[in-house]
C-alpha positions as CSV (number, residue, x, y, z in Angstrom):
1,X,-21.8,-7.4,-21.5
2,X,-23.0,-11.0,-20.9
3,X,-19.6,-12.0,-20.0
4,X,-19.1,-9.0,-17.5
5,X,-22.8,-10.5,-16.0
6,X,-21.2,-13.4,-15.5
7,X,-18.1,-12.2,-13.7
8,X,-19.3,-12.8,-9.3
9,X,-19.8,-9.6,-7.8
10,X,-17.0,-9.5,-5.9
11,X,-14.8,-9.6,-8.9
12,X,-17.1,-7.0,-10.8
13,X,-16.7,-4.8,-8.0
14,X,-12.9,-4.9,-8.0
15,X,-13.2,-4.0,-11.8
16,X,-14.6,-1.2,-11.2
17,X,-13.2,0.1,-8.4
18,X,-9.7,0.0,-10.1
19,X,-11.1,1.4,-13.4
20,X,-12.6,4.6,-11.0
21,X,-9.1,4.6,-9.4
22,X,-7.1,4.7,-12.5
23,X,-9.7,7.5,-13.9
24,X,-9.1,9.6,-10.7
25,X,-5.3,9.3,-11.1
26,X,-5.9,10.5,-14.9
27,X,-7.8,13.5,-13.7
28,X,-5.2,14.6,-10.9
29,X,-2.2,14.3,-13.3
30,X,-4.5,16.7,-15.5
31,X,-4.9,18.9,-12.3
32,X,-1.4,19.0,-11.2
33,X,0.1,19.5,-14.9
34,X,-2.5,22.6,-14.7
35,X,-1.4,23.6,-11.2
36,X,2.3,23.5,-12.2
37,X,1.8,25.3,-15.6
38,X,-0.1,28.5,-13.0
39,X,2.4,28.1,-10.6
40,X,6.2,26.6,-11.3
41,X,7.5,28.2,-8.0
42,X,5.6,24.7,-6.8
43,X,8.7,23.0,-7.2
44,X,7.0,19.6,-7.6
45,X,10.1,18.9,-10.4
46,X,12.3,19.0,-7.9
47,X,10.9,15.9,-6.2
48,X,12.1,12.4,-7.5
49,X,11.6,8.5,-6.8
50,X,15.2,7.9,-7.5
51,X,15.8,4.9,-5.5
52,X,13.1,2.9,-7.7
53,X,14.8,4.9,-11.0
54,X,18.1,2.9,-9.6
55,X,16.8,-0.1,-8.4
56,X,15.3,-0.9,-12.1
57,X,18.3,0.5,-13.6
58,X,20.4,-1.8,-12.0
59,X,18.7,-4.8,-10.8
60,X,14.4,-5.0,-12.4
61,X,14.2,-8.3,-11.3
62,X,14.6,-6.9,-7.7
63,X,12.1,-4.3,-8.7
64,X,9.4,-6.5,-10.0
65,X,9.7,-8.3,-7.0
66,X,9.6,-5.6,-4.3
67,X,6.9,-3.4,-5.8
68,X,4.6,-6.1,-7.2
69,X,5.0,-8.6,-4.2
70,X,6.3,-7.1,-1.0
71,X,5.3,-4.3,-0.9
72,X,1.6,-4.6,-1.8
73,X,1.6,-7.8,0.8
74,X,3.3,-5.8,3.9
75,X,1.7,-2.3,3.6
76,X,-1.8,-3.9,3.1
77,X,-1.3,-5.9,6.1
78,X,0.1,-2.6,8.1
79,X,-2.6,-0.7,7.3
80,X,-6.1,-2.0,5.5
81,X,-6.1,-5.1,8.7
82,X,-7.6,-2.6,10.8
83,X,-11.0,-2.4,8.6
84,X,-13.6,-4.5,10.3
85,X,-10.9,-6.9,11.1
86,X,-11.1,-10.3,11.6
87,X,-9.0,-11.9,14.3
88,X,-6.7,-13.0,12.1
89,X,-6.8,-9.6,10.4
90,X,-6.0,-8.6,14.1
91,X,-2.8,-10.3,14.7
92,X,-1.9,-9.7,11.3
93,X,-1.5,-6.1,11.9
94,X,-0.1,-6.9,15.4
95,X,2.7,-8.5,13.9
96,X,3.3,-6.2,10.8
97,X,5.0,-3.3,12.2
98,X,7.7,-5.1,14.4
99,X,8.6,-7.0,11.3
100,X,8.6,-3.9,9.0
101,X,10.7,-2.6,11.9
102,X,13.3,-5.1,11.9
103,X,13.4,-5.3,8.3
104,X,14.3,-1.8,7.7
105,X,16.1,-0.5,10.9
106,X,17.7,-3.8,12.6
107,X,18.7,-5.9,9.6
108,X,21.9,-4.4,8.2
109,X,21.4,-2.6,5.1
110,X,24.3,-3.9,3.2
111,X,22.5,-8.1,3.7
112,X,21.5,-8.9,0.5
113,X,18.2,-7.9,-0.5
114,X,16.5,-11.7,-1.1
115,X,18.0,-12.9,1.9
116,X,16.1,-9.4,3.8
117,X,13.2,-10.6,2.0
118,X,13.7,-14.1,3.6
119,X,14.2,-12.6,7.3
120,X,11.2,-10.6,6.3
121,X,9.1,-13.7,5.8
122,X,10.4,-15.8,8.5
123,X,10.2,-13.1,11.3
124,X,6.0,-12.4,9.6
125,X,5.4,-15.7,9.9
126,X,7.0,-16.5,13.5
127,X,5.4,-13.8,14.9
128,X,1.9,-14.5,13.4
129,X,2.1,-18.1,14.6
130,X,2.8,-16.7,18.0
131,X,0.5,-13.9,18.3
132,X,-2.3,-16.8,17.1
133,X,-1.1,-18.6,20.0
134,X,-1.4,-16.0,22.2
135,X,-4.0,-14.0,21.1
136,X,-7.1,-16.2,21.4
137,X,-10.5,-15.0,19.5
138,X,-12.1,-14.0,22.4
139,X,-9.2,-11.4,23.3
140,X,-9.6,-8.0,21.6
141,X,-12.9,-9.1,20.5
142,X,-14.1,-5.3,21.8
143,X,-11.5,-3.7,20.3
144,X,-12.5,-5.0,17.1
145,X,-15.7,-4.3,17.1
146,X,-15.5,-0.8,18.2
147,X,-13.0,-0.7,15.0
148,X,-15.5,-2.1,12.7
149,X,-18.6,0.5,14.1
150,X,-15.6,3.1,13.4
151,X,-14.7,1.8,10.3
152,X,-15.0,5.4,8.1
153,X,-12.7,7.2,10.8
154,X,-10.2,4.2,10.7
155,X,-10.6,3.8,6.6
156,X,-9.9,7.6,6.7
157,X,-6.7,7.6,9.2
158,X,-5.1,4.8,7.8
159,X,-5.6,6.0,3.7
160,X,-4.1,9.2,5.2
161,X,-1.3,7.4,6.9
162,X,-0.5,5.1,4.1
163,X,0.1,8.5,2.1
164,X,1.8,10.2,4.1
165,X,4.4,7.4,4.8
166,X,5.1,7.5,0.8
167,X,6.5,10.8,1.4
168,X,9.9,8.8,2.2
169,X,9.8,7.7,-1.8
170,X,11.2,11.5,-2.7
171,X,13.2,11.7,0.3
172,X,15.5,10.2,3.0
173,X,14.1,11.9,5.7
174,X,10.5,12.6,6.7
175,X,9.3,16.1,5.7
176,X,5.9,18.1,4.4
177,X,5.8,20.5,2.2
178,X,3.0,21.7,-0.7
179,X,5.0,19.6,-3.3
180,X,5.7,16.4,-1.6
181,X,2.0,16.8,-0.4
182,X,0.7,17.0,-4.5
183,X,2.7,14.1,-4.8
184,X,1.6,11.4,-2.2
185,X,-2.3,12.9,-3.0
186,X,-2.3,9.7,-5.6
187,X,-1.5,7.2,-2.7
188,X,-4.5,8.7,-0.6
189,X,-6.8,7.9,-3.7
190,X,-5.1,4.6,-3.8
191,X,-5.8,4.2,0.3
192,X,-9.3,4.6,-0.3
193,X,-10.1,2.3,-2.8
194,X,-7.6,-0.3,-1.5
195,X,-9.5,0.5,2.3
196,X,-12.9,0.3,0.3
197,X,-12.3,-3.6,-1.9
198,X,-11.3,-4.6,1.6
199,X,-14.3,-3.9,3.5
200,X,-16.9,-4.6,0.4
201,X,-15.2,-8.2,-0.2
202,X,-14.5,-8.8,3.3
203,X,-10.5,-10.2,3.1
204,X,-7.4,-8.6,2.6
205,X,-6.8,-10.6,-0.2
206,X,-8.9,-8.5,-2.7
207,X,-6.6,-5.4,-1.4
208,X,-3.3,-6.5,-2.1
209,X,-4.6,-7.5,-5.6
210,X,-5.5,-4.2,-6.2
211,X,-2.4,-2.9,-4.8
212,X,-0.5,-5.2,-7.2
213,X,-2.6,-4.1,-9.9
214,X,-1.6,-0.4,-9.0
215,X,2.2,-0.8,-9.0
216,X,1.8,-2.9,-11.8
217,X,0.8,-0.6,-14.3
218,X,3.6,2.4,-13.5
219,X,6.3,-0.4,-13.0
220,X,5.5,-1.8,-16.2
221,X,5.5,1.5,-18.1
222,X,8.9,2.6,-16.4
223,X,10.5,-0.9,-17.4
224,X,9.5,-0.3,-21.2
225,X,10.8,3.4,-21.6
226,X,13.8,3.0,-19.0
């Protein structure tokens, strides 16, 4: 206990908020294992992440890297840089989507995936330098503070968002249905608290370390019992 006194409250904060996190994912795999047990014509089964499945059959150091790094470093930027954003924040978020944009649907799927990665990093940081240029502090100052006074409905939109956009983990085109919906509930949890760490600790820094945090620990199980 002395040692966890010790810890700043920032960081004790972040403890707990991923222990409450990990606890709520414990309860709603007990729910849904309930749910399915009551009701198999659900279908949740038929549901599957099998790109990841393939990508750490075939290549885990490609794995580590895009679900512990990118991932938790682009989709944090897409979506938690709208609460109470900074002006950096503000750009950052600016810039986010035309890159994720390019990466996915302009860059040809068959270049290899580091040098994607690479694009990915030069066309972020291009455009951020730009958009700093551009975008002075004084512009958007209004917009961003009518953001942060509406921080709950944006926290809300964009955990819901961020969710729903994992749908495209089960399948290669956008859909809802009851299952896929049971399935993506985790990643609204996850929105939250990632949405929540932000705001509390004031930089997006303390988000994507949560988000690494939570891809770490289902990454790391798959790798073990692949």
């Amino acid at each position: 206990m002395k040692f966890y006194t010790r810890i700043d409250p920032k960081t004790q904060l972040f403890i707990k908020s991923a222990s409450l996190l990990f606890t709520l994912y414990l309860l709603w795999a007990l729910l849904k294992s309930l749910l399915i047990q009551q009701f198999p014509q659900i279908g949740v089964s038929e549901y599957t992440q099998s790109n990841l499945f393939e990508m750490l059959a075939n290549n885990p150091f490609k794995a580590f890297v895009m679900v512990l790094v990118i991932a938790p470093v682009l989709e944090e930027i897409m979506f938690r840089t709208l609460l109470k954003p900074s002006h950096i924040d503000f750009v950052l978020f600016i810039v986010a989507w035309p890159t994720y944009y390019i990466a996915y649907y302009v860059i040809p799927p068959d270049v290899n995936w580091f040098m994607r990665l690479v694009f990915i990093a030069v066309f972020l940081g291009s455009f951020t330098y730009i958009g700093i240029q551009l975008l002075t502090p004084l512009k958007g100052r209004h917009l961003r503070a009518w953001l942060s006074r509406h921080h709950i409905k944006v926290w809300l939109i964009t955990s819901s968002v961020f969710a729903l956009l994992h749908i495209n983990n089960y399948v290669d085109t956008f859909m809802i249905n009851l299952p896929l919906l049971m399935l993506v509930i985790p990643r609204f949890l996850a929105g939250l608290f990632f949405g929540y760490i932000k705001i509390k600790n004031k930089h997006l820094s303390w988000s994507i370390g949560m988000h690494m945090l939570n891809n770490a620990i289902p990454i790391s199980i798959l790798l073990i019992t692949r």
